[in-house]
C-alpha atoms as one frame of an Amber mdcrd trajectory, in Angstrom:
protein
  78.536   7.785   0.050  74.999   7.462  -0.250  73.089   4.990   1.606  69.738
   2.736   0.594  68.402  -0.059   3.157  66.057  -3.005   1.972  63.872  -4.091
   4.956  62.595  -8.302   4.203  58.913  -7.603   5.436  57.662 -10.945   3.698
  56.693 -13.322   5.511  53.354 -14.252   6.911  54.426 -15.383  10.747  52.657
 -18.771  10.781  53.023 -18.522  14.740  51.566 -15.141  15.057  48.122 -17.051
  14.530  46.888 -13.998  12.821  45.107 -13.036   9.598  47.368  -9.916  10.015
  50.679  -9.684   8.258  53.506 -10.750  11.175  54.862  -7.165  10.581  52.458
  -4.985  11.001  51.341  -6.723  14.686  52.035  -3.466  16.547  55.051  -2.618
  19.152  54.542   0.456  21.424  52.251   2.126  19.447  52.854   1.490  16.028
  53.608  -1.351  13.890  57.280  -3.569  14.057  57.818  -2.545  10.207  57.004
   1.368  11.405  60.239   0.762  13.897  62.495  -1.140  11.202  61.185   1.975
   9.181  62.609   4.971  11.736  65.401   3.666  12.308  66.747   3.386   9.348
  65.596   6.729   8.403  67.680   8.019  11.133  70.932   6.200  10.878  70.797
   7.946   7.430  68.932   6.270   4.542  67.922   8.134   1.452  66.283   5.292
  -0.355  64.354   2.555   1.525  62.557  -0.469  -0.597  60.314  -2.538   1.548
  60.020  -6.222  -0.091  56.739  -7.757   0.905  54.768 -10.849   0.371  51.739
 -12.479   2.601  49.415  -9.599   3.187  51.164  -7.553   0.386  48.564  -4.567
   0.447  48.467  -4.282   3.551  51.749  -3.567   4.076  51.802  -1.050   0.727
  49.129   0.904   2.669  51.019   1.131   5.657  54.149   2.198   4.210  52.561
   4.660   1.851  54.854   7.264   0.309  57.953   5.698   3.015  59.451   3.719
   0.714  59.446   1.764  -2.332  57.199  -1.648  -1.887  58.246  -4.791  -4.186
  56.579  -8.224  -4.301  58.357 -11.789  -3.544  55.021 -13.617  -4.766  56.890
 -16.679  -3.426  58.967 -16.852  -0.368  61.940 -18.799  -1.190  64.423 -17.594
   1.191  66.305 -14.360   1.721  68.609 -14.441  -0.473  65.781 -14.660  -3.246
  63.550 -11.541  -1.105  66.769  -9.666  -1.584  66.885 -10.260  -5.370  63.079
  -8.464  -6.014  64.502  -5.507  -4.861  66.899  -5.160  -8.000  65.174  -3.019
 -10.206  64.457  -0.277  -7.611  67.995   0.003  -7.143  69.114  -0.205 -10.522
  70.747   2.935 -10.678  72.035   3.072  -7.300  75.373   2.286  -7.031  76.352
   3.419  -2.644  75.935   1.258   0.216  73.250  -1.095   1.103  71.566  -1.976
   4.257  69.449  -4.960   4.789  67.525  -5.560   7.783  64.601  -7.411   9.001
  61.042  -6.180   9.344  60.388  -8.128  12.707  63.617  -6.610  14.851  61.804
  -3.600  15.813  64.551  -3.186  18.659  67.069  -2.290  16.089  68.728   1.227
  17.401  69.478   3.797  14.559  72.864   4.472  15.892  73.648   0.449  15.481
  72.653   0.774  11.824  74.773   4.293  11.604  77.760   2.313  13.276  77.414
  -0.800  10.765  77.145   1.617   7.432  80.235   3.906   8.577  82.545   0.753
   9.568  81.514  -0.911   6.372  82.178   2.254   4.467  86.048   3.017   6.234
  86.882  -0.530   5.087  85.880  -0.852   2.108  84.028  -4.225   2.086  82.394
  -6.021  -0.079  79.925  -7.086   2.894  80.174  -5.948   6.648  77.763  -8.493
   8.995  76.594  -6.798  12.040  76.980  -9.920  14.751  76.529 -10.764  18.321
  78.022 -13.082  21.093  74.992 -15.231  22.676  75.547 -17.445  25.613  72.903
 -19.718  24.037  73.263 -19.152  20.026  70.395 -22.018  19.116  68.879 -21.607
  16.365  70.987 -18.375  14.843  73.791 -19.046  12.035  77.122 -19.149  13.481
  79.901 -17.242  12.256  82.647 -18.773  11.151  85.970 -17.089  10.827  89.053
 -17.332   8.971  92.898 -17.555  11.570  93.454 -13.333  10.727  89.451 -12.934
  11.933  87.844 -12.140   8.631  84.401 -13.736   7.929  84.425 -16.797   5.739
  80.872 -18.190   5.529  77.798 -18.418   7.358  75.850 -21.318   8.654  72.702
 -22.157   9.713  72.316 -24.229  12.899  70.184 -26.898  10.653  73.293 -27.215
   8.534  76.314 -26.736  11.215  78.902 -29.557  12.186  78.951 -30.488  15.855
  81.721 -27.906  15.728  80.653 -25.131  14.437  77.581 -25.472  16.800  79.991
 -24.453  19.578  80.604 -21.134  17.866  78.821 -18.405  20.050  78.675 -15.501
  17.676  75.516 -15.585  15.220  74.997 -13.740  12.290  71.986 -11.005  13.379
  70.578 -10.875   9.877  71.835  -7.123   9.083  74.277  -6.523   6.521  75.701
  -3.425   4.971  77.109  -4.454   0.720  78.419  -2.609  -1.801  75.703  -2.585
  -4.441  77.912  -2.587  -7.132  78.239  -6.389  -7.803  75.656  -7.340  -5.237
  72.494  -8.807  -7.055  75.050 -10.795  -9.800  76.855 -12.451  -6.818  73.041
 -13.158  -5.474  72.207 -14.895  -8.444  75.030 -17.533  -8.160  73.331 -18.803
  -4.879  71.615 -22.090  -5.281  69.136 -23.640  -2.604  71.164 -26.690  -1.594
  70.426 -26.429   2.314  68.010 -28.719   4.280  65.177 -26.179   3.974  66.203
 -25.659   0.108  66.177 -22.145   0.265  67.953 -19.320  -1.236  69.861 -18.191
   2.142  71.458 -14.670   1.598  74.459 -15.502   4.047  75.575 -18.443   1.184
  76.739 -14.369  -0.415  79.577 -14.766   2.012  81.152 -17.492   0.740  80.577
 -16.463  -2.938  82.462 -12.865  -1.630  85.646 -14.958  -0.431  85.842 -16.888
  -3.259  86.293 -13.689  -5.564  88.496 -12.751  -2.890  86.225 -10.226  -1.924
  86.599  -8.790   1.977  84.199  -9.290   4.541  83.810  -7.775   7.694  82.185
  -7.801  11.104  80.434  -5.233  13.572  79.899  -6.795  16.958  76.438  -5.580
  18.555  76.482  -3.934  21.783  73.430  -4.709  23.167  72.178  -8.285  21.978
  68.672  -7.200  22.381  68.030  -5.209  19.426  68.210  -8.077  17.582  65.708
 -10.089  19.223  63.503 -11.344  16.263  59.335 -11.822  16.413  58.304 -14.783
  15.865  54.603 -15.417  18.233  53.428 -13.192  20.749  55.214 -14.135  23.387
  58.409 -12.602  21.926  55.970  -9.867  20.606  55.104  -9.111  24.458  58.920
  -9.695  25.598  60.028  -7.137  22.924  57.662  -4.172  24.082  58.496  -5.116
  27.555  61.998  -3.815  26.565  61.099  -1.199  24.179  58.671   0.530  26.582
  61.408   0.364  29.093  63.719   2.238  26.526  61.082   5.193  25.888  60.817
   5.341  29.698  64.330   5.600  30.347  64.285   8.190  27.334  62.212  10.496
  29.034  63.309  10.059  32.641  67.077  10.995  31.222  65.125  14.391  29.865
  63.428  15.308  33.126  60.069  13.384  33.078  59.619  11.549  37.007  57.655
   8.174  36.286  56.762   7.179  40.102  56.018   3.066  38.453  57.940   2.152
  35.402  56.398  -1.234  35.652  53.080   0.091  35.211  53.660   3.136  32.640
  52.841   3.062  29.235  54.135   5.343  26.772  53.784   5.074  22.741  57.692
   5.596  21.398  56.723   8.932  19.538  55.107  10.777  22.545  56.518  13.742
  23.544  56.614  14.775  27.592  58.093  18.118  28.461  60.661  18.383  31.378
  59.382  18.100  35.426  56.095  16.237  34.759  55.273  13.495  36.930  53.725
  10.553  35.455  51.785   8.303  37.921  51.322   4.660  37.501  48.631   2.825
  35.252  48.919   6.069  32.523  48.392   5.660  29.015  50.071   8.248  26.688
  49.185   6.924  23.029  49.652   8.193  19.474  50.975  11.341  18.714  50.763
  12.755  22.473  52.619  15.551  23.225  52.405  17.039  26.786  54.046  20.051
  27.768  56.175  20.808  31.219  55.243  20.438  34.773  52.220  18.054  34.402
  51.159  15.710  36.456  49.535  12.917  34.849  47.207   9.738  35.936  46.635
   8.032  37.945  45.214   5.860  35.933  44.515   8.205  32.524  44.283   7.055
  28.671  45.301   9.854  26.599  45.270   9.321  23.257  46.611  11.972  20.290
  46.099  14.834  22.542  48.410  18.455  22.546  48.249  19.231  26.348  50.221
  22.209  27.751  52.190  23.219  30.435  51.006  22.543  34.120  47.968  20.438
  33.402  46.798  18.246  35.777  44.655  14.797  34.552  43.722  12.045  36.829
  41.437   9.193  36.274  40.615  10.238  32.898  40.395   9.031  29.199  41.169
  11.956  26.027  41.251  11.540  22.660  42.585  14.029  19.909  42.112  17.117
  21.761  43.767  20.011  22.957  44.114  20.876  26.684  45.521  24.575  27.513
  48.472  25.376  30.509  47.283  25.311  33.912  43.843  23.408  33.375  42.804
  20.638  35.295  40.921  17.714  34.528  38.993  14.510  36.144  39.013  12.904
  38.402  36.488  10.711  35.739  36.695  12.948  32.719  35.591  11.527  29.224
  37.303  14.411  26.405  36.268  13.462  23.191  37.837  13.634  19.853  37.680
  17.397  18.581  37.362  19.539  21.721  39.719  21.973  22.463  39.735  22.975
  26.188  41.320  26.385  26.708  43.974  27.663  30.271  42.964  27.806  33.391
  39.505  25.712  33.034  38.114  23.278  35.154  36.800  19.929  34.043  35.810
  17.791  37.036  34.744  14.289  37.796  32.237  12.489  35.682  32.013  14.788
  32.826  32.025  14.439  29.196  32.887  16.408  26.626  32.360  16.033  22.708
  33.984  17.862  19.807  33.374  21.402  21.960  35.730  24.453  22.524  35.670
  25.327  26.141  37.398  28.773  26.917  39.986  30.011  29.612  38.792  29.977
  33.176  35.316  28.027  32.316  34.323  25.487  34.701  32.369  22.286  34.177
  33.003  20.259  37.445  31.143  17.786  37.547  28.593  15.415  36.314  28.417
  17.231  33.076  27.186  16.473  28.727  28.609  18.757  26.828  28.544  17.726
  22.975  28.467  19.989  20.102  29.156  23.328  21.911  31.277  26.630  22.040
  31.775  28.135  25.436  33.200  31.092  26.378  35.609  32.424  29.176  34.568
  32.038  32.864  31.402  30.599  32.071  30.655  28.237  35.029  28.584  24.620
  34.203  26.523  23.608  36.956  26.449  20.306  37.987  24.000  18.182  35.943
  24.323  20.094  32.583  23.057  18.463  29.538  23.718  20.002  25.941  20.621
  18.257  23.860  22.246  18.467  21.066  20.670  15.397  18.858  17.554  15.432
  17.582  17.849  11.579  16.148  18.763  12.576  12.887  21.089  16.103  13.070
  23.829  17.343  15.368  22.916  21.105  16.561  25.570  23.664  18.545  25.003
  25.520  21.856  26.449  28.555  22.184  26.696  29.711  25.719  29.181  33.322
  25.863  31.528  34.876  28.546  30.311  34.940  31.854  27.442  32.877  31.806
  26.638  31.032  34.577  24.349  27.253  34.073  22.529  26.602  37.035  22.763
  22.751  38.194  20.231  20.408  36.333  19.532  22.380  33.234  19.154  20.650
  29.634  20.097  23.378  26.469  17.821  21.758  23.704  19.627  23.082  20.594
  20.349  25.117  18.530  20.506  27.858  21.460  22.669  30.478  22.598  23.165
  32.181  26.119  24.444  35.754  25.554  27.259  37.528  27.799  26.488  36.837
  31.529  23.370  35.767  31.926  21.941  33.582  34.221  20.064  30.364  33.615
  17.936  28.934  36.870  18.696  25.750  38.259  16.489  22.950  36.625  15.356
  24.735  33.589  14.902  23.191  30.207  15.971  25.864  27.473  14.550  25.472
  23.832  15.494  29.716  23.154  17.744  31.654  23.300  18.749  33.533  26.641
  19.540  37.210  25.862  22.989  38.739  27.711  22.835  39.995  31.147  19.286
  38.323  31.052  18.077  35.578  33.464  16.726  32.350  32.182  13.972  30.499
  33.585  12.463  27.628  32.292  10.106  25.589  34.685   6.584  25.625  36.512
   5.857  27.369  39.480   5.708  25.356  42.006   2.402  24.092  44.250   2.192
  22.866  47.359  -0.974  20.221  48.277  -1.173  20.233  51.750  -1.440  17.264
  53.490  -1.179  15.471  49.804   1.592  12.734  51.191  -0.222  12.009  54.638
  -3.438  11.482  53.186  -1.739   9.174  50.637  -0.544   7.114  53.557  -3.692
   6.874  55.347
């Protein structure tokens, strides 16, 4: 049977202290809702509606062409959030997920588990639960003598008694559309916070002698809600745990889990070693037998097999097999680094194309420029490739060799293996097999620095 998911994504998070919608506050990478989103995607869901209400556009943006975005202009409780939702599934008539857009630890396989149990029994309703040692402030589950759920209720509205009830209701649900949003509309807010709760649907269920069911939760985690940014720090804690694990079960050797950071998303190829204090970000994916960090930021980068990056920060490039890079690298959005190169310690490199074999190893501008194959940089290279107002390219071909200390004032282009002179300044063009020399002859005063001192 088909299966839809509503994800409540409403409220504003009043102890987020944040101008930005609670969430949207981002969890390894990408926003709580983008989690909620994936995962229910993967355990299966064709159609997805996103209810939203403080920050509303903000949230549309986000979710672009994801899902279906509805409005609860006022937040009057869940049950009510649920309700906006009706006319985007007017002519659906499978199974129904709801979930929360601030449990971005939810697993896809938990929601997978919950759909296919509610689906083999036929429920009206199947609540996904949990046991917790401390349940405060969770609605307890109340069951009937035979173990079938009779009612929810919320911890501001239990008996002493039913306070002592250890399994909570999680706030994930799989219904049966068909009937759903007529029962909703018989719930009225009489509750201390005199809201419309969507648990009070449990009740309303049993009294049309409708069946409801429970899934118990493996792993209470995934269920752990965000509510300030202390349980928005304790929640990646365990999430970025669960991508490390993820790749160390595929092959990747992370010497510091503790101090690793990895996006959930990034993609790290079999027998790398990742060293502590690395940052792989975005949509990273790094190829086999790398060894990354120490202490490297790369951001949105495609990085092949055998690389080697320490002490370095990259953003949305491309680094070819077998190239290695920093200590102290800065690669800039847009460059694309080819195999076998060389870019060494304190060099920076912007929206270029260095080819295989080149070497720039150190202390090193490159901006704006397309470099051939084993063209060596000497040390203290400078492309001048801003004029104040325009951006111009240097062009320097295979086999060219920069002598250290020499500024390229573009536009200019170095043919085929020449040779420029160590401290030149270049404003044309260097001709292949040619050597380039641009400085004064030197002079000698003698005895200019003694007569100085006397």
């Amino acid at each position: 049977m088909e299966l839809a998911a509503v994800v409540l994504a409403a409220g504003k998070g009043t102890r987020m202290k944040s101008d930005l919608p609670k969430v949207l506050h981002p969890i390894c990478g990408q926003p709580m809702l983008g989690q909620v989103l994936g995962a229910v995607a993967q355990a299966g869901v064709t159609r997805t509606v996103v209810v939203a209400g403080f920050g509303f556009k903000q949230v549309a943006d986000f979710v672009g062409n994801r899902a279906r975005v509805v409005l609860q202009e006022e937040q009057l409780g869940t049950a009510h959030a649920l309700l906006q939702a009706e006319g985007e599934l007017a002519d659906f008539s499978g199974n129904l997920l709801v979930v929360c857009g601030d449990t971005p630890l939810l697993r896809a396989d938990t929601l997978a588990r919950l759909a296919q149990a509610h689906q083999e029994t036929g429920a009206a309703a199947t609540l996904l639960t949990a046991e917790m040692e401390d349940p405060t402030g969770y609605g307890r589950v109340i069951r009937t003598p035979d173990s079938n759920v009779c009612r929810i209720v919320e911890q501001k509205d239990a008996t002493p008694e039913e306070l002592k009830v250890k399994e909570i209701n999680t706030g994930v649900y799989c219904f049966q559309v068909s009937g759903l949003f007529q029962a909703l509309k018989e719930i009225s807010p009489a509750n201390a916070q005199g809201e419309y709760y969507l648990t009070d649907i449990i009740e309303i269920f049993v009294r049309q002698a409708l069946p409801v069911k429970a899934v118990s939760l493996k792993d209470n985690r995934e269920i752990l809600g965000i509510n300030d940014r202390i349980q928005l720090s304790r929640a990646e804690g365990i999430l970025r745990r669960r991508v490390l694990e993820g790749l160390m079960a595929e092959g990747v050797t992370i010497i510091d889990p503790g101090n690793t950071y990895v996006d959930a998303g990034v993609r790290v190829g079999r027998d790398c070693v990742l060293l502590p204090f690395t940052f792989l970000q975005g949509n990273t994916v790094i190829g086999s037998g790398c060894t990354i960090g120490p202490g490297s930021h790369i951001t949105d980068c495609v990085i092949g097999n055998g690389v080697e990056i320490q002490y370095s920060v990259l953003a949305g490039s491309q680094i070819g097999s077998s190239t290695v890079v920093g200590p102290y690298a800065y690669i800039r959005p847009d460059t694309k680094i080819g195999e076998r190169a060389k870019v060494g310690d304190f060099v920076e490199i912007k929206k270029s194309t260095i080819g295989n074999e080149s070497k720039i190893p150190h202390l090193s501008y490159v901006g704006d420029a397309v470099i051939g194959e084993k063209v060596n940089v000497g040390a203290g290279t400078i492309t001048c490739n801003y004029d104040g107002k325009n951006k111009y390219q240097t062009i320097l071909e295979d086999g060219v060799f920069i002598g250290s200390n020499t500024n390229l004032v573009a536009p200019i282009k170095v043919g085929k293996n020449a040779v420029v002179a160590a401290g030149s300044t270049l404003t044309k063009d260097v001709p292949a097999d040619a050597l380039g020399v641009a400085r004064e002859r030197q002079t000698n005063v003698a005895d200019w620095a003694k007569k100085r001192r006397s």
